[in-house]
C-alpha positions as CSV (number, residue, x, y, z in Angstrom):
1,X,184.6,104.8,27.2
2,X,188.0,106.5,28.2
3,X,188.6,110.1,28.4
4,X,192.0,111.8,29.3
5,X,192.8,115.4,29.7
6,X,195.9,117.0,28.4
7,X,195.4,118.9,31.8
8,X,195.4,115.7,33.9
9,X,199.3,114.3,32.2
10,X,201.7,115.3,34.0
11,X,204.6,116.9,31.6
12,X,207.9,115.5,30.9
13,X,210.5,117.3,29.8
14,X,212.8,116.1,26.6
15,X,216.5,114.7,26.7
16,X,217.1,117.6,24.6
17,X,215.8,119.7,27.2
18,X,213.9,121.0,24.2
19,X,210.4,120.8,24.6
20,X,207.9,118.7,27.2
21,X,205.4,115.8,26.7
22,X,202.1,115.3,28.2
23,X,201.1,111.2,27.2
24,X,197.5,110.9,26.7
25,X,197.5,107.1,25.7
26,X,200.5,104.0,25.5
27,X,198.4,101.2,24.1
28,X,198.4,98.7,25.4
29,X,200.3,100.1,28.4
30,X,203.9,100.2,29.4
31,X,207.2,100.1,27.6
32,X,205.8,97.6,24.4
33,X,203.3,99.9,23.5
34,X,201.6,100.1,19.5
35,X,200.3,103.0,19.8
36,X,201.1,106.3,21.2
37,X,199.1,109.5,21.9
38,X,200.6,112.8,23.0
39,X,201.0,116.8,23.3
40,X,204.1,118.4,23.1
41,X,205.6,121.9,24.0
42,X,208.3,122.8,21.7
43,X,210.5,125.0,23.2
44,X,213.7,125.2,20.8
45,X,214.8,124.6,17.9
46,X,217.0,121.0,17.5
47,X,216.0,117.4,16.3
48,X,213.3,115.1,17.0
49,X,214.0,112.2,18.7
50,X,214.4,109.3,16.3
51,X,211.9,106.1,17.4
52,X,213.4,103.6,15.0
53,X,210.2,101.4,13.1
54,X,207.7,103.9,14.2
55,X,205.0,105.6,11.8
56,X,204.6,109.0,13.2
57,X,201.9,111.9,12.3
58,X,202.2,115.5,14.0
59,X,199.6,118.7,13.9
60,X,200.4,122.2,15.2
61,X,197.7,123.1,17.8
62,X,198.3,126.6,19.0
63,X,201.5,128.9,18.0
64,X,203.0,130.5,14.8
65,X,203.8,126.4,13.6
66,X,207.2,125.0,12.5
67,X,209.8,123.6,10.0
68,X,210.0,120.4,9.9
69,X,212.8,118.4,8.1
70,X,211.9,121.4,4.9
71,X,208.0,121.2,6.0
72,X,206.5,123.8,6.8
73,X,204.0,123.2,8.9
74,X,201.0,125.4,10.9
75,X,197.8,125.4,12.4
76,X,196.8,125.1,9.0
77,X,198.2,122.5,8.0
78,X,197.4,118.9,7.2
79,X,198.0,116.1,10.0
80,X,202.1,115.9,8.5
81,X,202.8,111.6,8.6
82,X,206.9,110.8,8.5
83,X,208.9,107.8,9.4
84,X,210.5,108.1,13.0
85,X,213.2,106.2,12.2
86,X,215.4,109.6,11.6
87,X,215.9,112.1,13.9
88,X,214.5,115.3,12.0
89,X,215.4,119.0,12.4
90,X,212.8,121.0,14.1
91,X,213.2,124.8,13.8
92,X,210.5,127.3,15.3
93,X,208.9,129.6,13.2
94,X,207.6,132.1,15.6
95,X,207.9,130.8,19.5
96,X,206.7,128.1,21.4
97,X,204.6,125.9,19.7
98,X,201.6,123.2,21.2
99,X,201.9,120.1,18.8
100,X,199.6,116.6,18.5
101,X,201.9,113.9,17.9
102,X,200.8,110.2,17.0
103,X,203.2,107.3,16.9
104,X,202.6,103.6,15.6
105,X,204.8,100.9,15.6
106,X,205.4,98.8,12.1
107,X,203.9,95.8,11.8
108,X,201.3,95.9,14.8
109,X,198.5,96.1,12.8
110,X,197.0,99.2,10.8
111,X,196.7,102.7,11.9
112,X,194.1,104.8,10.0
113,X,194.3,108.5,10.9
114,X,191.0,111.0,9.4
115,X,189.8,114.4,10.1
116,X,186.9,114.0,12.5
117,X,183.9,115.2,10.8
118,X,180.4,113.1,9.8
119,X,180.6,109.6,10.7
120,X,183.3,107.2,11.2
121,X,182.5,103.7,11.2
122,X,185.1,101.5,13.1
123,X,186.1,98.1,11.1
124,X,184.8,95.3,12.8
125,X,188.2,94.5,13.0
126,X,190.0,97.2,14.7
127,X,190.8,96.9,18.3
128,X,191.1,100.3,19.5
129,X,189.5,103.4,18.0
130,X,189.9,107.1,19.3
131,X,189.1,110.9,19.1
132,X,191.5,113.7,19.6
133,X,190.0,117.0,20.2
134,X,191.9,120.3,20.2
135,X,188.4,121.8,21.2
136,X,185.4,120.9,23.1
137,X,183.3,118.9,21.4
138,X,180.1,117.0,21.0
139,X,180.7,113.3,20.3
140,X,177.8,109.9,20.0
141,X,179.4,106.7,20.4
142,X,177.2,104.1,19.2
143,X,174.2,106.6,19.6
144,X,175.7,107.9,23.4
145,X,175.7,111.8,23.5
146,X,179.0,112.7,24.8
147,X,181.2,116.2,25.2
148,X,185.2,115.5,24.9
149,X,186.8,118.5,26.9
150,X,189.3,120.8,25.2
151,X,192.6,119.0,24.4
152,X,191.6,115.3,25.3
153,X,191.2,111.9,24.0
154,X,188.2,109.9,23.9
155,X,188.5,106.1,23.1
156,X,187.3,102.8,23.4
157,X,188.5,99.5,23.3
158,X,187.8,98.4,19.2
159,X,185.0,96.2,17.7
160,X,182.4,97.8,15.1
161,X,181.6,101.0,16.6
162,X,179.6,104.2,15.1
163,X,181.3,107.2,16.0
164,X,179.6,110.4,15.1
165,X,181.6,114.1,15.2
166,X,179.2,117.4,16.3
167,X,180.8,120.1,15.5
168,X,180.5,122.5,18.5
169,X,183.4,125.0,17.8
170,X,185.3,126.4,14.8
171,X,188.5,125.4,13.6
172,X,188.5,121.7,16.1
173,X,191.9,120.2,14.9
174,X,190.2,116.7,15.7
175,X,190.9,113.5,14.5
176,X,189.5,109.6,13.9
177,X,192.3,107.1,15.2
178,X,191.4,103.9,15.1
179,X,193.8,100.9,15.0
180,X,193.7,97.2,13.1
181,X,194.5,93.9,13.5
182,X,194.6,91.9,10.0
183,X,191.5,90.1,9.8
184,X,192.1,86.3,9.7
């Protein structure tokens, strides 16, 4: 099991000099990754950087939320899924604001992206599979108690898995990630 910190990522800031990233996962590692996990910091209105055959999904965490492309999007809202291909306007609605971002390459298998609560159970199938958790919270992984710290990912390398969510604080903004590879 794998846990990373959004406290232990060092931040990068944007070409745009817009916002920073922290990475929390580029699976499988390096430049070619499939999938990619991270928190961002925006900072100032302007676009998002286009990633050209990507799936992307994106969450407001903490602050007043944004517009996205016409979306209005806040803590409240739905996980927001959009192509990356384009590079969409960002505007703030209120300030800074702390933001989950998930990106998927095209045809590298299947990404399925649910709001962790109850029980996921991980296709056979899949070859990585993942918790995001804006809070601390209780997690079993195949019947193993574990506590995700505030802001981290919790994943394992993919198989059938049973991944049960404990809810130990209000309002968690966690989600079930878990990615597949077409069964042949």
């Amino acid at each position: 099991m794998n846990i990373v910190s959004f406290a232990d990522c060092q931040a990068q800031r944007w070409r745009n000099n817009g916002g920073w990233t922290r990475e929390l996962l580029a699976w499988p590692p390096g430049q070619d990754w499939e999938l990619r996990i991270s928190v961002a910091d925006i900072e100032a209105d302007g676009p998002f950087s286009a990633f050209a055959g990507v799936e992307r999904w994106f969450a407001v965490l903490h602050g007043a939320g944004v517009d996205l492309a016409g979306q209005v999007l806040t803590q409240a809202s739905e996980l927001f899924a959009f192509s990356g291909d384009e590079a969409l306007s960002c505007h703030l609605l209120d300030g800074m604001t702390r933001d989950f971002n998930l990106m998927h390459k095209r045809g590298q298998g299947t990404v399925q992206v649910l709001p962790a609560q109850g029980v996921l159970h991980s296709a056979e199938h899949a070859v990585w599979v993942g918790c995001f958790c804006r809070t601390e919270q209780a997690v079993r992984v195949n019947g193993h108690p574990l506590v995700v710290p505030e802001m981290s990912l919790v994943w394992n390398d993919g198989g059938a898995q049973e991944w049960q969510f404990v809810q130990t604080a209000p309002n968690p903004r966690a989600w079930w990630i878990e990615l597949r590879k077409d069964s042949k």
